[in-house]
N, CA, C and O atoms as a GROMACS GRO file, in nm:
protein
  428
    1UNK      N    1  -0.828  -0.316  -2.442
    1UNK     CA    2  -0.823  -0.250  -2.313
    1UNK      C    3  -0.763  -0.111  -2.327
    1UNK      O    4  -0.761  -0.020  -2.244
    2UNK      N    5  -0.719  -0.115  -2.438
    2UNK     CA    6  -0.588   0.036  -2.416
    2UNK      C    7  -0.672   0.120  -2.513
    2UNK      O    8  -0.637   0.237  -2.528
    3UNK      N    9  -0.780   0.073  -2.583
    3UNK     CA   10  -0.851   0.159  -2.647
    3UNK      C   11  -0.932   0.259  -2.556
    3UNK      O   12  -0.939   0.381  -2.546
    4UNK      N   13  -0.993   0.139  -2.486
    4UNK     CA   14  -1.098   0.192  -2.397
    4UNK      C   15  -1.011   0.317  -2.295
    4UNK      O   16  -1.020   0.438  -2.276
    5UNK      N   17  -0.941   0.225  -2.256
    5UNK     CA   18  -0.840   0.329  -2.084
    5UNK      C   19  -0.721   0.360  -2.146
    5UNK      O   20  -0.623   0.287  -2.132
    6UNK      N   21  -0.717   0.483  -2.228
    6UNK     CA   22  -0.577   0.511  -2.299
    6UNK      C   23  -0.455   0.561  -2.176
    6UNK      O   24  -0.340   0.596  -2.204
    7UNK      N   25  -0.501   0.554  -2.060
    7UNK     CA   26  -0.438   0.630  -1.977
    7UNK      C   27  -0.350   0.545  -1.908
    7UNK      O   28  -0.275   0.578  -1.815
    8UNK      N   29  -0.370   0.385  -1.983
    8UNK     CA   30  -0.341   0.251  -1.924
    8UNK      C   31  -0.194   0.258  -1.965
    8UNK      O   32  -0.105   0.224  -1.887
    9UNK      N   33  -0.166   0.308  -2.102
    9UNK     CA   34  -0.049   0.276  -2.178
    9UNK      C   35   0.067   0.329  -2.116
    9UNK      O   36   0.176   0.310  -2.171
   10UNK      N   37   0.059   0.402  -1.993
   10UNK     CA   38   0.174   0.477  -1.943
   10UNK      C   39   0.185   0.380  -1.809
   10UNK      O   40   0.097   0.348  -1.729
   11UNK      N   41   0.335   0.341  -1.815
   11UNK     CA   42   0.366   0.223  -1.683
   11UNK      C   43   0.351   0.297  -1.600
   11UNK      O   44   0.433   0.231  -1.537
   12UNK      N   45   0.315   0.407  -1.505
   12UNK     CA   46   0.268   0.444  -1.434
   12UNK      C   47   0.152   0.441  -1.380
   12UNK      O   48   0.149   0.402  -1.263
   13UNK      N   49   0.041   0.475  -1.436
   13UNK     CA   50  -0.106   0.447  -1.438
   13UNK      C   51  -0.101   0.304  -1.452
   13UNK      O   52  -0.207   0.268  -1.401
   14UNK      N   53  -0.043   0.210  -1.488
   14UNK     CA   54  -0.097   0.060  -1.448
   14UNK      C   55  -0.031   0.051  -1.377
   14UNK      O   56  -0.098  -0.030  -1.312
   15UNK      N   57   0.093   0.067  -1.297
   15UNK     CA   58   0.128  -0.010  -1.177
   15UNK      C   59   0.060   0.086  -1.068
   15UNK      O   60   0.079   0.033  -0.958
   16UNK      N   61  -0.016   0.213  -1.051
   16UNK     CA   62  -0.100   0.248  -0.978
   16UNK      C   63  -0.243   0.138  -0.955
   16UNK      O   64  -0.284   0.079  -0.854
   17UNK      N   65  -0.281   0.141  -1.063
   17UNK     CA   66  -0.411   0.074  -1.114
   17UNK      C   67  -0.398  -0.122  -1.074
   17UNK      O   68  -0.493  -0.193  -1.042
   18UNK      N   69  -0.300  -0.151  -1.085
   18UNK     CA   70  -0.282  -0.268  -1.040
   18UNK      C   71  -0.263  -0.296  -0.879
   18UNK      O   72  -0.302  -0.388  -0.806
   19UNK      N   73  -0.179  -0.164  -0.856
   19UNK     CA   74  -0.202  -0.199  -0.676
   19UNK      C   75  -0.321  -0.134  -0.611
   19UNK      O   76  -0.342  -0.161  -0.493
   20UNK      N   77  -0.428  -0.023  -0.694
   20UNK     CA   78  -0.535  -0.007  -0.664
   20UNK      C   79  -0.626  -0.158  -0.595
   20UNK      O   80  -0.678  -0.170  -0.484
   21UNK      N   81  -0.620  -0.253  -0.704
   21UNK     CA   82  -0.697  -0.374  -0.764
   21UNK      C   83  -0.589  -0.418  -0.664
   21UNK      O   84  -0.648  -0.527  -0.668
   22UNK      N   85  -0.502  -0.436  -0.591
   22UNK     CA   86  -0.495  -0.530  -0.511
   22UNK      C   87  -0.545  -0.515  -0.352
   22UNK      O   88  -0.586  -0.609  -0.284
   23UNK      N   89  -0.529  -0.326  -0.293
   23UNK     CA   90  -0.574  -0.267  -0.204
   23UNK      C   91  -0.714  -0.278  -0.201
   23UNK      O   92  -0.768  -0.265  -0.091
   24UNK      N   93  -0.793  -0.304  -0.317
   24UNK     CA   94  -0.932  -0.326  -0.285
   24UNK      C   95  -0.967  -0.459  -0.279
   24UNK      O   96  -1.072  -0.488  -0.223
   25UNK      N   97  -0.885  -0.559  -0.334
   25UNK     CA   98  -0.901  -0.726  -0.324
   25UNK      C   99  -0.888  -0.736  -0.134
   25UNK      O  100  -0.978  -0.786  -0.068
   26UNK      N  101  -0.768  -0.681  -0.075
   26UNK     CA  102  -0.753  -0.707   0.054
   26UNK      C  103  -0.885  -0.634   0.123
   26UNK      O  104  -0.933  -0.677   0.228
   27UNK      N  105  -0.935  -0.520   0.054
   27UNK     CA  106  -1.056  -0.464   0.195
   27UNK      C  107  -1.142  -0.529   0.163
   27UNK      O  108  -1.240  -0.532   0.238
   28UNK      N  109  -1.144  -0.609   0.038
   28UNK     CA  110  -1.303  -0.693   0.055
   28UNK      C  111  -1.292  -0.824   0.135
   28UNK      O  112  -1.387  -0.889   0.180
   29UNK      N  113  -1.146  -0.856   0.146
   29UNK     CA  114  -1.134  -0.977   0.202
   29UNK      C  115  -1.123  -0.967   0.330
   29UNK      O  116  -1.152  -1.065   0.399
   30UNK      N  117  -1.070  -0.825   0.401
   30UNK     CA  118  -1.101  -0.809   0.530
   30UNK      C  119  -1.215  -0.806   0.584
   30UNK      O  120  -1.259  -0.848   0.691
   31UNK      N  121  -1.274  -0.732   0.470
   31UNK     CA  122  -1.440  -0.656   0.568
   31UNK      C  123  -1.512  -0.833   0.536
   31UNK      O  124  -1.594  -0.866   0.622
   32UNK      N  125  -1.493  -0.910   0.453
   32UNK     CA  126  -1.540  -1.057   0.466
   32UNK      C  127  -1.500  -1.131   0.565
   32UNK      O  128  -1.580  -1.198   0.629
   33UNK      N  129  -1.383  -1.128   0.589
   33UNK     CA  130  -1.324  -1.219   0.716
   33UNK      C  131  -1.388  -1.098   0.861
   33UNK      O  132  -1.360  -1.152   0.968
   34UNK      N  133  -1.434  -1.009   0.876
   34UNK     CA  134  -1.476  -0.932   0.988
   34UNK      C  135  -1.633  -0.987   1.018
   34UNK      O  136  -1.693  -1.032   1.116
   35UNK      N  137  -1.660  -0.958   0.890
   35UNK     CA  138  -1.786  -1.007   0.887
   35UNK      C  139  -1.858  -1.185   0.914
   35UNK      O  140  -1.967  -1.233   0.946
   36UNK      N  141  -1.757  -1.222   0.886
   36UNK     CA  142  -1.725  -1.432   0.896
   36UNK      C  143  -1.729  -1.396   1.042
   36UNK      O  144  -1.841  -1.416   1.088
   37UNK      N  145  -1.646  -1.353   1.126
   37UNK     CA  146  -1.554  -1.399   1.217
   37UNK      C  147  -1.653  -1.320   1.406
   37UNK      O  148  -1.670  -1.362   1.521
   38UNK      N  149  -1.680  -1.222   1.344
   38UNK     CA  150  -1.814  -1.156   1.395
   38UNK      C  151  -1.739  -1.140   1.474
   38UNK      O  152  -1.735  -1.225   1.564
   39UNK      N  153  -1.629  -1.004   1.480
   39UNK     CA  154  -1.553  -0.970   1.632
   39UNK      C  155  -1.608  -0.870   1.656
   39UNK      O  156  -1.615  -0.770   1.585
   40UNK      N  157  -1.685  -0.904   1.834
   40UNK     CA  158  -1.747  -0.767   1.935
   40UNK      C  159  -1.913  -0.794   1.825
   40UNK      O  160  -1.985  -0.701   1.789
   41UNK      N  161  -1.931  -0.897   1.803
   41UNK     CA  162  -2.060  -0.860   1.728
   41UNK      C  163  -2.114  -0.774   1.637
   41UNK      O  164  -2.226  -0.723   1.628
   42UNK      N  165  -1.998  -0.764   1.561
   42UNK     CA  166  -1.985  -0.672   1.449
   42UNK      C  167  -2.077  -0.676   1.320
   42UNK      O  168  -2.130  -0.575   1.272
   43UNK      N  169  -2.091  -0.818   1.265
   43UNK     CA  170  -2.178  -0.857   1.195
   43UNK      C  171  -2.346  -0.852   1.261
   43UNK      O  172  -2.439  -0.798   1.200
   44UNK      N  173  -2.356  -0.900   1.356
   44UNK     CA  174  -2.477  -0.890   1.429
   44UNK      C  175  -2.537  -0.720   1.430
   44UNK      O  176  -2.638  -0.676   1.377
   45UNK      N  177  -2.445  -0.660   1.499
   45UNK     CA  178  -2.484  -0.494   1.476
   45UNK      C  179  -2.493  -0.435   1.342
   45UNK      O  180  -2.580  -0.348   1.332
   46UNK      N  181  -2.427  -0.459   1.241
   46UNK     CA  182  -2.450  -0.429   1.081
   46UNK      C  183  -2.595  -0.478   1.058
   46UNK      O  184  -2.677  -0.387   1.061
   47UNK      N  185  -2.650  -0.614   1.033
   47UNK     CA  186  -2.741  -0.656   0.996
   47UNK      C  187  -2.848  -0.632   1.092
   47UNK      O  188  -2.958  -0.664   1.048
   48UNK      N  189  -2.848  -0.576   1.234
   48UNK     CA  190  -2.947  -0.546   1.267
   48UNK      C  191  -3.002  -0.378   1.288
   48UNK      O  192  -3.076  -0.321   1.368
   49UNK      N  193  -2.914  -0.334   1.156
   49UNK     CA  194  -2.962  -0.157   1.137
   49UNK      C  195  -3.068  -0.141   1.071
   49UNK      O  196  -3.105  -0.256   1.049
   50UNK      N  197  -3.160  -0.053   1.013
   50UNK     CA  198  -3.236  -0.032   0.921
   50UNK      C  199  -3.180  -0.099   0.782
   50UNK      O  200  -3.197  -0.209   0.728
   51UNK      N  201  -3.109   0.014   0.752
   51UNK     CA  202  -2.999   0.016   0.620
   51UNK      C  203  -2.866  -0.081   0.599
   51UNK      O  204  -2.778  -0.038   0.524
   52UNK      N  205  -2.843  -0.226   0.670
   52UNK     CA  206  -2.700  -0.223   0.694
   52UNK      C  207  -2.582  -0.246   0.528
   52UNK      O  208  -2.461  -0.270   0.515
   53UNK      N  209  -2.686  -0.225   0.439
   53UNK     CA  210  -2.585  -0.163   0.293
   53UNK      C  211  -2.534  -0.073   0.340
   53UNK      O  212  -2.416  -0.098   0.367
   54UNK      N  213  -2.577   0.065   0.375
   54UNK     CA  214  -2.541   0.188   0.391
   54UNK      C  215  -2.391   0.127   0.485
   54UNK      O  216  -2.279   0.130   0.433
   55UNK      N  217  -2.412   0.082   0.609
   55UNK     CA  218  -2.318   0.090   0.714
   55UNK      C  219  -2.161  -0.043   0.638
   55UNK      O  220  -2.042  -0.056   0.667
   56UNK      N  221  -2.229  -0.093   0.564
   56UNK     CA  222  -2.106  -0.239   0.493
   56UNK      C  223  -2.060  -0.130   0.412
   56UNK      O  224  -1.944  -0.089   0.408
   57UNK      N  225  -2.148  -0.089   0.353
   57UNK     CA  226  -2.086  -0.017   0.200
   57UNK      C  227  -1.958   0.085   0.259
   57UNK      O  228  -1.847   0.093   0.206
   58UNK      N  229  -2.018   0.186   0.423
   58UNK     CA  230  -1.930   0.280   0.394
   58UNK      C  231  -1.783   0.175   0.466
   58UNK      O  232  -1.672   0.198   0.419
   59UNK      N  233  -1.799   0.064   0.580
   59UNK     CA  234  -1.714  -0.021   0.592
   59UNK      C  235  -1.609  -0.068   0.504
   59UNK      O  236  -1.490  -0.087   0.528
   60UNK      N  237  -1.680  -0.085   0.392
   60UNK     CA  238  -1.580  -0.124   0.276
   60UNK      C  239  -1.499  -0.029   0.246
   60UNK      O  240  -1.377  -0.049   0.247
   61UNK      N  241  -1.553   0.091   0.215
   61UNK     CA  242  -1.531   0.223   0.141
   61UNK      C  243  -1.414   0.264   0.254
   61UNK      O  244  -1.331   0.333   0.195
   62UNK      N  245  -1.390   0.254   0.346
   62UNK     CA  246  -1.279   0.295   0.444
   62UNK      C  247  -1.172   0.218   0.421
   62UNK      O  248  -1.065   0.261   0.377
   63UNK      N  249  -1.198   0.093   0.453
   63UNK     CA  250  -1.086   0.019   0.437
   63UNK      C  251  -1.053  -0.046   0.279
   63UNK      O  252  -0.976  -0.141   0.268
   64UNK      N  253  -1.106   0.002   0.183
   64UNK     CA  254  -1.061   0.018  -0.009
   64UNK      C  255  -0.986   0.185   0.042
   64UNK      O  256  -0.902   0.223  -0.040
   65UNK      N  257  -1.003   0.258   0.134
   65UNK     CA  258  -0.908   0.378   0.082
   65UNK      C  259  -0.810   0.395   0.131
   65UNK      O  260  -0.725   0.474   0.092
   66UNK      N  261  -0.801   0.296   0.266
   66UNK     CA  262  -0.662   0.289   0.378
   66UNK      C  263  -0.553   0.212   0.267
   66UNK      O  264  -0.455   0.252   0.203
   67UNK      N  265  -0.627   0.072   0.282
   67UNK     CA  266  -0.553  -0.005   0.188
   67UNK      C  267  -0.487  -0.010   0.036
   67UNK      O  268  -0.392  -0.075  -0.010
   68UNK      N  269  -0.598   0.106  -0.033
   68UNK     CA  270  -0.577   0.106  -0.145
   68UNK      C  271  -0.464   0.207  -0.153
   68UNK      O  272  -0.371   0.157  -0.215
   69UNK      N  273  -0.442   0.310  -0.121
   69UNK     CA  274  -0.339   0.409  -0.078
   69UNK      C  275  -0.212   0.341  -0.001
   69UNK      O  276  -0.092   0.361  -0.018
   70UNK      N  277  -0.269   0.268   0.074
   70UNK     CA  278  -0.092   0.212   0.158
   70UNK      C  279  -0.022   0.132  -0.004
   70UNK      O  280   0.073   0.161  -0.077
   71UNK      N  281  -0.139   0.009  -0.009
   71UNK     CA  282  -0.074  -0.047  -0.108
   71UNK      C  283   0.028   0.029  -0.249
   71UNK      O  284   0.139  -0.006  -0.290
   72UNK      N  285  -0.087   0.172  -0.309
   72UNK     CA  286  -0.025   0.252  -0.420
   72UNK      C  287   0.037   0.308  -0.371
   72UNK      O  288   0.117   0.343  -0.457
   73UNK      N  289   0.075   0.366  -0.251
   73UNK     CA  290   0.206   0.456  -0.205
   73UNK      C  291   0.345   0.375  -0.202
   73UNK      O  292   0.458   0.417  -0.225
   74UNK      N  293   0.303   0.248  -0.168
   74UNK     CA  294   0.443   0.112  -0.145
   74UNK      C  295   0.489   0.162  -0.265
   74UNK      O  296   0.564   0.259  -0.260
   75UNK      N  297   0.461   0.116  -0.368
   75UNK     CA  298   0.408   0.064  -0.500
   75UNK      C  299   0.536   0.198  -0.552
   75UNK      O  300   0.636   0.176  -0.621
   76UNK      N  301   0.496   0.321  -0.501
   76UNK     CA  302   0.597   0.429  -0.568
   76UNK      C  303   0.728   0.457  -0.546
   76UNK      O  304   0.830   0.490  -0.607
   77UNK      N  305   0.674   0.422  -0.394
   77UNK     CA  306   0.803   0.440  -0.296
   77UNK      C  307   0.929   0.343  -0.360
   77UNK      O  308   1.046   0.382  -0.368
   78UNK      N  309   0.891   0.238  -0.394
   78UNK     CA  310   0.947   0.125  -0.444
   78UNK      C  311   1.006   0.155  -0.584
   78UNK      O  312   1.096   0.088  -0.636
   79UNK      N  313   0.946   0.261  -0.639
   79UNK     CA  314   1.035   0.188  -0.769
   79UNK      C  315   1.162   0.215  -0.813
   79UNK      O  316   1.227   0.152  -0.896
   80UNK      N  317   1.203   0.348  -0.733
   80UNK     CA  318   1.339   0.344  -0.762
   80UNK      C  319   1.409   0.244  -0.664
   80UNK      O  320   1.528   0.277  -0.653
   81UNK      N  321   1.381   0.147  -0.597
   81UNK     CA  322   1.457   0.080  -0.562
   81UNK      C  323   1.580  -0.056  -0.624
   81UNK      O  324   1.685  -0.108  -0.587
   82UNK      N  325   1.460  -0.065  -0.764
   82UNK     CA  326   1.551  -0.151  -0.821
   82UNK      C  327   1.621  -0.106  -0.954
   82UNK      O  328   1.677  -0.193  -1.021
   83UNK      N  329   1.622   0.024  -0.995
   83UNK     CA  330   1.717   0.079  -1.105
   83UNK      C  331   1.776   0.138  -0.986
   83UNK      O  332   1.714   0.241  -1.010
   84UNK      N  333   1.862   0.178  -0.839
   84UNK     CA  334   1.954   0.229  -0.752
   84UNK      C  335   2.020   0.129  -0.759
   84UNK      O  336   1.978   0.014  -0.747
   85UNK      N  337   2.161   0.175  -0.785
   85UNK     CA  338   2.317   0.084  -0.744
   85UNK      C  339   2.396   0.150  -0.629
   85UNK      O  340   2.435   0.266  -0.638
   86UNK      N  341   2.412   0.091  -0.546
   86UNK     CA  342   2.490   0.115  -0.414
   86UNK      C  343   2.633   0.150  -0.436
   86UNK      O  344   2.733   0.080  -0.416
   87UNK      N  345   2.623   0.283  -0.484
   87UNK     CA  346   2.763   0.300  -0.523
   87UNK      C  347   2.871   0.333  -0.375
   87UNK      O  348   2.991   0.359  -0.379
   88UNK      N  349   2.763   0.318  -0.223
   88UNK     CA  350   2.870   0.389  -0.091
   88UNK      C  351   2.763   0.506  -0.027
   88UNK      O  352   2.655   0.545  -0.071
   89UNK      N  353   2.802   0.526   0.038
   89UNK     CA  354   2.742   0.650   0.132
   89UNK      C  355   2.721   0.739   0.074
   89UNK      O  356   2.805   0.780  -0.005
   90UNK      N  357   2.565   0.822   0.095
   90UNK     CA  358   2.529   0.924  -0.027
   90UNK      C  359   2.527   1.027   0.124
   90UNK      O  360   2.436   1.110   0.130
   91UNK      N  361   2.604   1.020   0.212
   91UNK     CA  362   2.554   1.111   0.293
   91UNK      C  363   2.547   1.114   0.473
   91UNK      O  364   2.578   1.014   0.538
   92UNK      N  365   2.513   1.207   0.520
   92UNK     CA  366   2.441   1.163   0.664
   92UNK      C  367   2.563   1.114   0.734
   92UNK      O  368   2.675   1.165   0.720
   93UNK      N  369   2.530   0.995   0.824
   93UNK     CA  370   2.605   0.993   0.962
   93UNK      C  371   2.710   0.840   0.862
   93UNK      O  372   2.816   0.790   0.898
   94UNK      N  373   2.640   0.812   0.760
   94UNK     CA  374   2.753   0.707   0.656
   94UNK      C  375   2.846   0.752   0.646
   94UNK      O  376   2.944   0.681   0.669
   95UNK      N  377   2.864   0.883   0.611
   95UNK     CA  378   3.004   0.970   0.569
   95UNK      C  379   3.090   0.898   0.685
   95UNK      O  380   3.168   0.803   0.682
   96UNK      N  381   3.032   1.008   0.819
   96UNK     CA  382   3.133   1.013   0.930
   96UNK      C  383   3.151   0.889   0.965
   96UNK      O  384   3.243   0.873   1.046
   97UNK      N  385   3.064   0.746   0.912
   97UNK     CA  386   3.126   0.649   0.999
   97UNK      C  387   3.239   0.632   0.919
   97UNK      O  388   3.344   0.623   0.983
   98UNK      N  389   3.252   0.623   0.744
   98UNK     CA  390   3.292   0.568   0.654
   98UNK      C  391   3.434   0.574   0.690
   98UNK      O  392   3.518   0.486   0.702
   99UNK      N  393   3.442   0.776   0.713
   99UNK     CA  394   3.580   0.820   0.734
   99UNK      C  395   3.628   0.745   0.830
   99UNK      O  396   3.719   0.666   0.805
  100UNK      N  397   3.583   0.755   0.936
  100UNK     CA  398   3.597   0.701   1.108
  100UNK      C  399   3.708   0.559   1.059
  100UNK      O  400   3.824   0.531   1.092
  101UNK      N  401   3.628   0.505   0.983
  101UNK     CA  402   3.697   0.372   0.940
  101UNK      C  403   3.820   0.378   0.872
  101UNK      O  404   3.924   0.320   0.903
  102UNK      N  405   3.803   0.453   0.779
  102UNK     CA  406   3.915   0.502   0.731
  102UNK      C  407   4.048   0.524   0.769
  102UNK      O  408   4.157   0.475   0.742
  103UNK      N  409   3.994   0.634   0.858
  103UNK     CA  410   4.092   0.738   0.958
  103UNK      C  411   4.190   0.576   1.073
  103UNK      O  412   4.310   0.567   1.096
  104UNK      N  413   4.085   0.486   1.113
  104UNK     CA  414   4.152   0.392   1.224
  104UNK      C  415   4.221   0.280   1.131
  104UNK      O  416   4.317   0.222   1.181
  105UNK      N  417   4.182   0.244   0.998
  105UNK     CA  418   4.260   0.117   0.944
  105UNK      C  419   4.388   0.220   0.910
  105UNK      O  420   4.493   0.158   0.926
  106UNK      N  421   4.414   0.362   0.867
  106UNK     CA  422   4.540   0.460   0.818
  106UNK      C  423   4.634   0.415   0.974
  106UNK      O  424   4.748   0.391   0.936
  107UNK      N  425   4.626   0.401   1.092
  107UNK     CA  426   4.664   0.373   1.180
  107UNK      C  427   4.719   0.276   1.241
  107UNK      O  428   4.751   0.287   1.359
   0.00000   0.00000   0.00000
């Protein structure tokens, strides 16, 4: 595999590439359960177009780029979450409560 996709070998590009492959597992399973479930006659209006590849395909193609993006954006957002140690308030309105606390147990 790493011959073929050398671009694989960097933990970056696969944990993109893996939540790609999961953002597109969920839009196929949506636009399947839309299509099962036939809400507002959704399936009925697809299959009764000329083309309704054209209209599924671009269906899919929307929701593989919503999903596939929410999922790989999580995915980044996330990773410094688990090498961060909570060393206390880095800031912001933490400070002033921290002191606040401070200032009333000195009392």
């Amino acid at each position: 595999m790493t011959r073929r996709f050398p671009f694989l070998r960097t933990k970056l590009a696969r944990l993109l590439a893996i939540n790609l492959a999961i953002g597109v597992s969920l839009a196929v399973l949506l636009v399947g359960g839309l299509m099962l479930l036939n809400p507002g006659h959704l399936r009925e209006l697809i299959l009764a177009d000329r083309s309704p590849g054209v209209a599924l395909g671009l269906l899919l193609f929307g929701f593989i780029v919503t999903l596939g993006s929410t999922a790989m954006g999580t995915a980044i957002m996330a990773m410094g979450m688990h090498e961060r140690k909570d060393d206390g308030p880095r800031g912001g309105l933490r400070v002033v409560a921290q002191e606040a606390v401070q200032r009333a147990a000195r009392r």
